[in-house]
C-alpha positions, 0 to 999 in steps of 0.5 A, a space after each residue: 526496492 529500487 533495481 533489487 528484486 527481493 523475495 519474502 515470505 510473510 503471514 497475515 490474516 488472508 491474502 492482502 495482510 500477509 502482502 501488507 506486513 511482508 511490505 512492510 517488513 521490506 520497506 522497515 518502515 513504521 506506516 500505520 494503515 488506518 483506513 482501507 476501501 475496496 469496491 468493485 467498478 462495473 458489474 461481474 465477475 470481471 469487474 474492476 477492483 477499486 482500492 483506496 486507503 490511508 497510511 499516516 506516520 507521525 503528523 502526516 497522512 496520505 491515500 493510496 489508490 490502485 485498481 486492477 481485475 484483481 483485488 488483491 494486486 489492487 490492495 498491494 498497488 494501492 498500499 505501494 502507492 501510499 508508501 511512495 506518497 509518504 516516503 516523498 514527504 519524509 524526503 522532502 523534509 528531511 531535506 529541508 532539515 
């Protein structure tokens, strides 16, 4: 977070839950994820993992998009991605407050 480098151990239901509940703890933040894609984009074994999801807090919703050869990194991108969108709405209006 920020220039800290924070390492956290976290369980889940495979891979890319445990990432997203460690992330999740991390960041102390209550984002419900309430819409997860993940195909793939070109055809074998080296394609590329495309994700999308959606995380909402209160009123506001907001996607997050990642892709990368590993579909898990993608995943955690993606999820970063949406946190950072939300983080910024929260900002701007509590700015505006």
């Amino acid at each position: 977070m920020g220039n800290e480098t924070i390492r956290k151990y976290g369980e889940g239901n495979g891979q890319i839950d445990a990432a997203i509940n460690t992330i999740k703890e991390i960041m102390q933040r209550d984002y419900s994820l309430d819409n997860f894609n993940a195909v793939s984009k070109g055809k074998g074994s080296d394609a590329v993992g495309f994700t999308r999801l959606e995380i909402s807090k209160n009123k506001w919703k907001v996607i997050g998009k990642s892709e990368n050869t590993d579909i898990v990194k993608a995943s955690i991108g993606a999820f970063i991605d949406g946190c950072n969108r939300l983080k910024y709405i929260e900002n701007y209006f509590d700015a505006r407050i």
